[in-house]
N, C-alpha and C positions, 0 to 999 in steps of 0.2 A: 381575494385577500389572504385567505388561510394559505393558498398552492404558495403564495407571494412567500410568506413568511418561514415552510419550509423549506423554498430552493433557498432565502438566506440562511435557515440556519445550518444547511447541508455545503451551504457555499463558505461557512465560518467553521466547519470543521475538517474540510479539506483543509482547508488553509493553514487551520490550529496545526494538520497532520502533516502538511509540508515544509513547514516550520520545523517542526519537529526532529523531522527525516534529517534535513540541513545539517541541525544540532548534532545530530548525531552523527550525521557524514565527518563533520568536524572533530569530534570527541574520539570517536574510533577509528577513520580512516577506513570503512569498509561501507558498500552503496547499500543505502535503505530504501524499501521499495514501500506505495503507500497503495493498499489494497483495500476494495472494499469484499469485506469477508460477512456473510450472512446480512446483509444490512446493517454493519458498523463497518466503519473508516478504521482502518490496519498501519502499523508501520512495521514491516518485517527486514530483518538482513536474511541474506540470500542462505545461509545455514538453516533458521527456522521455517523456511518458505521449502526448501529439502525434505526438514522433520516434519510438516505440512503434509505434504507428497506423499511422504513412505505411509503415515496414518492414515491417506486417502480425505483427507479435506479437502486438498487440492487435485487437477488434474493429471497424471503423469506426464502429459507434453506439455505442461507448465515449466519442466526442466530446461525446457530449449528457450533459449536468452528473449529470441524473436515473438514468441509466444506470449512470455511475461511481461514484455517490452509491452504488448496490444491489450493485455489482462492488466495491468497494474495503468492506478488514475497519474502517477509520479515514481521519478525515479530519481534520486540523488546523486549527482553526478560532482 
């Protein structure tokens, strides 16, 4: 019952976070990617997901489109 209860609520903030992404595909006109980073749910444009990078958060072949396309749970299209 408890496993039940967090795939819902992990299932309602993907969702919250693909929502989101949309919104903002719409607002700014640039693709929002929705990434889980440390165990929370992310929505980055592809500039912060860069500044990511260079700080070493992320992985440097994270840059190649193909890679973050396999890494990221959504993409804004």
């Amino acid at each position: 019952m408890i496993d039940l209860c967090k795939r819902l609520i992990r299932f309602l903030r993907v969702r919250s976070a693909v929502r989101h992404a949309d919104r903002m595909r719409k607002l700014t006109g640039k693709r929002h990617y929705v990434i889980q980073v440390f165990g929370k749910i992310r929505v980055y444009d592809r500039q912060h997901i860069n500044l990511l990078i260079d700080r070493g958060v992320f992985s440097k072949r994270l840059r190649d489109f193909t890679e973050l396309d396999r890494f990221c749970l959504y993409i804004s299209k």
